[in-house]
C-alpha positions in Angstrom: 25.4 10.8 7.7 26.3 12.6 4.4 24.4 12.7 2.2 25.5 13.7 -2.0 23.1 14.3 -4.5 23.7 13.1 -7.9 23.6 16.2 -11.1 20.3 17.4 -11.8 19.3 16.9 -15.5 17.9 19.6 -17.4 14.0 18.9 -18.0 11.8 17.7 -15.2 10.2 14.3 -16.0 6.8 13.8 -16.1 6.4 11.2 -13.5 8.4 10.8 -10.4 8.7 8.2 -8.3 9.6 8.1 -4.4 11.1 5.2 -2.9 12.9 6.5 0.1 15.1 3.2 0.2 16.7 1.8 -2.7 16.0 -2.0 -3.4 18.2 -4.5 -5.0 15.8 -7.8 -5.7 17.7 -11.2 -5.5 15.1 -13.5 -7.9 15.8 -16.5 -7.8 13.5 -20.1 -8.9 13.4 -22.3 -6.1 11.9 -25.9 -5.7 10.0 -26.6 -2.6 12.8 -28.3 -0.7 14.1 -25.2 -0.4 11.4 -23.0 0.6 10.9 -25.7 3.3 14.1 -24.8 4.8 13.4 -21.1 5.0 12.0 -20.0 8.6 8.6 -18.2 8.1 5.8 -19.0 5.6 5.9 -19.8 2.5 4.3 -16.8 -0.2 4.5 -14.3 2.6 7.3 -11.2 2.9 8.8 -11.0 5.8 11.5 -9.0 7.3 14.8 -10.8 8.0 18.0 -8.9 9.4 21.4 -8.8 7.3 22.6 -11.8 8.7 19.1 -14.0 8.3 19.6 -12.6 4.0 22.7 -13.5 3.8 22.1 -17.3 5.2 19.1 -17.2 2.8 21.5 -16.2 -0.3 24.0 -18.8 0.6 21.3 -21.6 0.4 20.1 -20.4 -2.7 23.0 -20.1 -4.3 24.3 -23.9 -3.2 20.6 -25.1 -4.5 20.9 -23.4 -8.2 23.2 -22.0 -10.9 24.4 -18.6 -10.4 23.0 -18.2 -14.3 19.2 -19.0 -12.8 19.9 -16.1 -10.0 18.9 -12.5 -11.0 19.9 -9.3 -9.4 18.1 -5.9 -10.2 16.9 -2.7 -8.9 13.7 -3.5 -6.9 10.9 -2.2 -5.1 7.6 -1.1 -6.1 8.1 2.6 -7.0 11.1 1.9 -9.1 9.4 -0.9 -11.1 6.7 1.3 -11.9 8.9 4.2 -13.5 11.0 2.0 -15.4 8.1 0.6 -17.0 6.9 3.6 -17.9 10.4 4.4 -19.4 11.3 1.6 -20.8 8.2 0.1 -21.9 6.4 3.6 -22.8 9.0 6.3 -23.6 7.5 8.4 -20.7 9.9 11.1 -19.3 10.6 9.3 -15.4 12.9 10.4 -12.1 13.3 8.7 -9.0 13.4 10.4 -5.3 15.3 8.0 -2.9 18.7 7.1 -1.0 21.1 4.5 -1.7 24.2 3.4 0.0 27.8 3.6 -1.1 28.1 -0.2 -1.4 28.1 -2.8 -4.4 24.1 -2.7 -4.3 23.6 0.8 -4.5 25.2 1.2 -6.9 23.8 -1.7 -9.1 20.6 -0.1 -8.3 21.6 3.2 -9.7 23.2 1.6 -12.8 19.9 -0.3 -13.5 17.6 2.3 -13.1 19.6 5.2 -15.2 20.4 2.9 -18.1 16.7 2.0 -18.0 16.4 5.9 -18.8 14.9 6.8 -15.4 16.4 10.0 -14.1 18.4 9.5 -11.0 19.6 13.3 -10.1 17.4 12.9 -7.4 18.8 10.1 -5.5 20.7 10.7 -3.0 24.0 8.6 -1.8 24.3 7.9 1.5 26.9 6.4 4.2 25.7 2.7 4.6 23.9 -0.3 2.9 21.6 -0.2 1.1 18.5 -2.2 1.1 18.0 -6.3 -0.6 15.6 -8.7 -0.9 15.0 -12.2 -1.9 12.5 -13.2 -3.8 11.9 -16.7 -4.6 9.9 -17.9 -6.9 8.2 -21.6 -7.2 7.4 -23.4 -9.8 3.7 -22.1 -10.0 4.7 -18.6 -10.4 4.6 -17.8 -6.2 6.8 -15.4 -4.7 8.2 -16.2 -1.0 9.9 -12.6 -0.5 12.3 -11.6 2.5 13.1 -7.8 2.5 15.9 -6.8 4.4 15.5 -2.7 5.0 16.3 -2.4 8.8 19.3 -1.2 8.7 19.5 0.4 5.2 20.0 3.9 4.2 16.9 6.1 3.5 15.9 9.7 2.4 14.4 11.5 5.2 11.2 14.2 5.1 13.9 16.9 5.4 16.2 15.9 3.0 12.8 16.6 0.6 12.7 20.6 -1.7 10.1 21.7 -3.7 13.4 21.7 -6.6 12.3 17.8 -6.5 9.3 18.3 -7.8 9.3 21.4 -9.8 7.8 20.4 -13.7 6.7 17.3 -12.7 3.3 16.5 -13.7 2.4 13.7 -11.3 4.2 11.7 -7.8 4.0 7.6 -7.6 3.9 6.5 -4.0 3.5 3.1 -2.0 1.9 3.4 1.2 4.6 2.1 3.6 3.5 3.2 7.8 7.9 3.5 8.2 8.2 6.0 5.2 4.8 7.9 6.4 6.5 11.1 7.6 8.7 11.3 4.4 5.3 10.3 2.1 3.8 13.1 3.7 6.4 15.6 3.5 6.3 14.8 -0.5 2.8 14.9 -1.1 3.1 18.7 0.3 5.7 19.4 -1.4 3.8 17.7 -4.9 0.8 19.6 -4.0 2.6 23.1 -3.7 4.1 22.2 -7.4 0.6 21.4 -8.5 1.6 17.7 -9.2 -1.5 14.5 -8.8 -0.6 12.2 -6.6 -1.0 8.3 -7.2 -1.0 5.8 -4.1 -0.6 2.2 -4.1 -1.8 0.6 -0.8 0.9 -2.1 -0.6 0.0 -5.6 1.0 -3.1 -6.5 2.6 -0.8 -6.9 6.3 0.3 -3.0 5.6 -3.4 -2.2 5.3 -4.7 -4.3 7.8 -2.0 -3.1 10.6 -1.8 0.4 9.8 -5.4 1.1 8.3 -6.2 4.4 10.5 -2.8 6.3 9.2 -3.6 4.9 5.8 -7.6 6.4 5.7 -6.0 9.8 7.2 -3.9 10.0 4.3 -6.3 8.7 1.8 -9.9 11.6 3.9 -6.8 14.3 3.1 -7.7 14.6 -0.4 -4.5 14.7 -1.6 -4.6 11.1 -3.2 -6.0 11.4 -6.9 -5.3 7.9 -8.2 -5.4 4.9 -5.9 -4.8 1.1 -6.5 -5.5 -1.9 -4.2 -5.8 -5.2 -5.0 -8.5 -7.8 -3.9 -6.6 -8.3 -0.3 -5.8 -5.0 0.2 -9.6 -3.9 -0.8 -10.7 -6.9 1.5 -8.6 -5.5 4.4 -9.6 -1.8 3.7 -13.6 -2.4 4.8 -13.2 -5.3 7.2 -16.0 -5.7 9.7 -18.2 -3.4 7.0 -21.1 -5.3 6.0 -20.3 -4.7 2.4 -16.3 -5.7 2.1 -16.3 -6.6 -1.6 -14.2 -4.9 -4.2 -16.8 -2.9 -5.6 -17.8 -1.7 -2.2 -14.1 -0.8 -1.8 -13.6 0.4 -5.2 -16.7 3.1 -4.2 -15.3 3.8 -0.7 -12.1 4.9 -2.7 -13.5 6.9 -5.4 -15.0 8.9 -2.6 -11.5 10.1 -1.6 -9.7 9.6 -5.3 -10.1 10.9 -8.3 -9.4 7.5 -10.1 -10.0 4.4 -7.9 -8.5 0.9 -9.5 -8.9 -2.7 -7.6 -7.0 -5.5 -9.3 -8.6 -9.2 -9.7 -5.7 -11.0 -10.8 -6.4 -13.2 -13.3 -10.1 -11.7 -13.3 -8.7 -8.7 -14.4 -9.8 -5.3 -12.8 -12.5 -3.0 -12.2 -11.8 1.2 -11.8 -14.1 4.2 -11.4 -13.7 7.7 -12.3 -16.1 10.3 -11.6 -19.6 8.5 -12.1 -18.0 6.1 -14.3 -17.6 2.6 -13.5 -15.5 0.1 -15.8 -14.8 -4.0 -15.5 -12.1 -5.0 -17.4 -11.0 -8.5 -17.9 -7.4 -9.6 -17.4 -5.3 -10.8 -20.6 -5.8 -14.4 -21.6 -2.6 -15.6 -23.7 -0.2 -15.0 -20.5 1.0 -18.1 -17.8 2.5 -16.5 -14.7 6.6 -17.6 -14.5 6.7 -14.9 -11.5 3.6 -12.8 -10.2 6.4 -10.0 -9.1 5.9 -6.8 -9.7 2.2 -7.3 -11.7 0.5 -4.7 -9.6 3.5 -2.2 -10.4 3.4 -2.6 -13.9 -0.5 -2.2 -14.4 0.0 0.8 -12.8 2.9 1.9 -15.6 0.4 1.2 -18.0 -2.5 2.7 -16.3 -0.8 5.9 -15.7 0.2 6.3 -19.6 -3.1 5.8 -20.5 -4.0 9.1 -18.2 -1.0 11.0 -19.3 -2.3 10.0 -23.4 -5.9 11.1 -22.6 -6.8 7.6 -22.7 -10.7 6.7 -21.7 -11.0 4.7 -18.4 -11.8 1.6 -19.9 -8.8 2.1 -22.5 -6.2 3.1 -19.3 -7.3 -0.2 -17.5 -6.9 -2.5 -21.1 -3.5 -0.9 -20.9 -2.5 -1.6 -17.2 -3.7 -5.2 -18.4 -1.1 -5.6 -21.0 1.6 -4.1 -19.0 0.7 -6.1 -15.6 0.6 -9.3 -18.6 4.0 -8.5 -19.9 6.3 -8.9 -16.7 4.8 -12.2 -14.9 5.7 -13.8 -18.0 9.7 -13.4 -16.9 11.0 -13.9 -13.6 11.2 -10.1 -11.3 10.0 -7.3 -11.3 11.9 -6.1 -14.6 10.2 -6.3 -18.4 12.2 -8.2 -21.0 12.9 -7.0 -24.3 11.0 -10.0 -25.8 7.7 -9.5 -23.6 7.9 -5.2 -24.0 7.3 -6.3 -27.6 4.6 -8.8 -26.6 3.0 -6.4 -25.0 3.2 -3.7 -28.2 1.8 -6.9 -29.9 -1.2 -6.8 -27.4 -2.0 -3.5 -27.8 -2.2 -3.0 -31.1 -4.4 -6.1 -31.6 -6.5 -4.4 -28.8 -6.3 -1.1 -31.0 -4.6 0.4 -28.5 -2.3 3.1 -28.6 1.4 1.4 -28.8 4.3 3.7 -27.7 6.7 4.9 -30.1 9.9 3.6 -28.8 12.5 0.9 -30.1 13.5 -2.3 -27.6 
């Protein structure tokens, strides 16, 4: 398989992301009719083959107007580091493969005119990887990835020039991409980058928890977040399974340890420091996608401004605010300002950038 690396650009950026597989999202709002008629249940993810997606995506598109159907660069990673680029200003790069098919290239298109770096993507014989994503009318996401057979960056493929500059590396914990997560955190470490982890779904933790407390007893993970399933799943059969007993069990290992409450907002410990914060009020989820991703956008600014912990979590809030009130994983112009809007009348620091 060849694989072609696109230029490098001059100055490393501050945050990297890897996402071995490149993701284009299909968003679209469904009624229950149709969620009815897909096989599996409904607000779970799970994996379909190429032919099962493309059934799935001619349904859809028979049920609503192709105006109602979104396409965009997906996947947790990359939602993350366009937030922080386009809703932040902050210097981003991406570490993946994509395919050399109409996707792939959407997805590179998307994520370089969002100003995320992309000289470290890598183009690859193949397809690259989709998923749907629909949404009901109570802001749910049914989701059905398609990555089997999709083009991805191997632990090889990895040099330290990836990292060299770059202050800190944004994972998702993913059991397929372990050998390749691993291979990056060495390669972070040896370039004196922090490492953030985000521990997926509650199913990834729950089926592959021993790999995922191996990585987490390294001491290589500074900043971890989970949400309330995923804390849940972390200490089951533990007498105290609550967040706050997982938020401790995680500050052990991490520098900064963050659960998510959803619409109870989120409590995070640093050090002996312990912060609740509570979620933002004047939001109504359209489409729960990519909330967790963009908390962390706005979480991670608050680290890189020198932000308090209590000020880093009030700015995850307004970020993880700002994209459920749009459907995907993607900001819109009109809430990035909302959120600005939030922020200031929190007295928060509100990035110097023009949407």
């Amino acid at each position: 398989m060849v694989a072609e690396a696109l230029p490098k650009s001059p100055k490393a950026p501050l945050v990297l992301g890897l996402q071995p597989a490149a993701l284009i999202d299909n968003v679209a709002p469904v009624d229950w009719s149709l969620l009815d008629q897909i096989p599996g249940d409904r607000g779970g993810s799970i994996p379909v083959q190429k032919d099962e997606l493309e059934h799935i995506l001619k349904e859809v598109n028979t049920h609503i107007s192709a105006a109602s159907f979104k396409k965009m660069a997906g996947g947790s990673v990359a939602n993350t580091v366009r937030g922080l680029s386009v809703g932040f200003g902050v210097a981003t790069g991406i570490i993946g493969a994509y395919g050399d098919d109409e996707q792939g290239q959407l997805f590179v298109s998307n994520m370089g005119f969002s100003g995320v770096s992309i000289s470290r993507l890598r183009k690859k014989n193949g397809s690259t990887a989709q998923c749907v994503c629909l949404v009901d009318d109570s802001g749910n996401r049914t989701m059905r990835p398609c990555l089997s057979s999709a083009v991805k960056i191997q632990a090889d493929e990895l040099n330290k020039e990836d990292f060299a500059g770059s202050k800190w590396l944004v994972l998702r914990y993913a059991v397929l991409n372990l050998e390749v997560i691993q291979a990056a955190i060495r390669l972070a470490k040896q370039e004196g980058l922090s490492v953030s982890l985000d521990l997926a779904s509650f199913e990834m933790v729950r089926n592959y928890r021993s790999e995922l407390l191996q990585l987490l007893e390294s001491g290589n993970i500074d900043l971890c977040f989970a949400n309330e399933d995923e804390a849940a799943e972390l200490l089951r059969g533990e007498q105290e399974a609550g967040p706050e007993a997982a938020l401790e069990f995680l500050s052990r290992h991490c520098k900064w340890a963050v659960v998510t409450l959803a619409s109870k907002g989120c409590i995070a410990k640093h050090d002996k420091e312990v912060v609740q914060v509570s979620a933002i009020g004047e939001t109504v989820a359209t489409d729960a996608t990519g909330a967790g991703d963009l908390f962390a956008s706005g979480f991670l600014y608050g680290l890189i401004k020198g932000l308090s912990l209590e000020e880093c979590c009030k700015v995850g809030s307004c970020s993880g605010g700002s994209v459920i009130r749009a459907l995907g994983g993607e900001v819109t112009p009109e809430n990035w300002q909302w959120m600005h809007k939030q922020l200031q009348l929190k007295d928060l620091p509100v990035p110097d950038i023009r949407n």
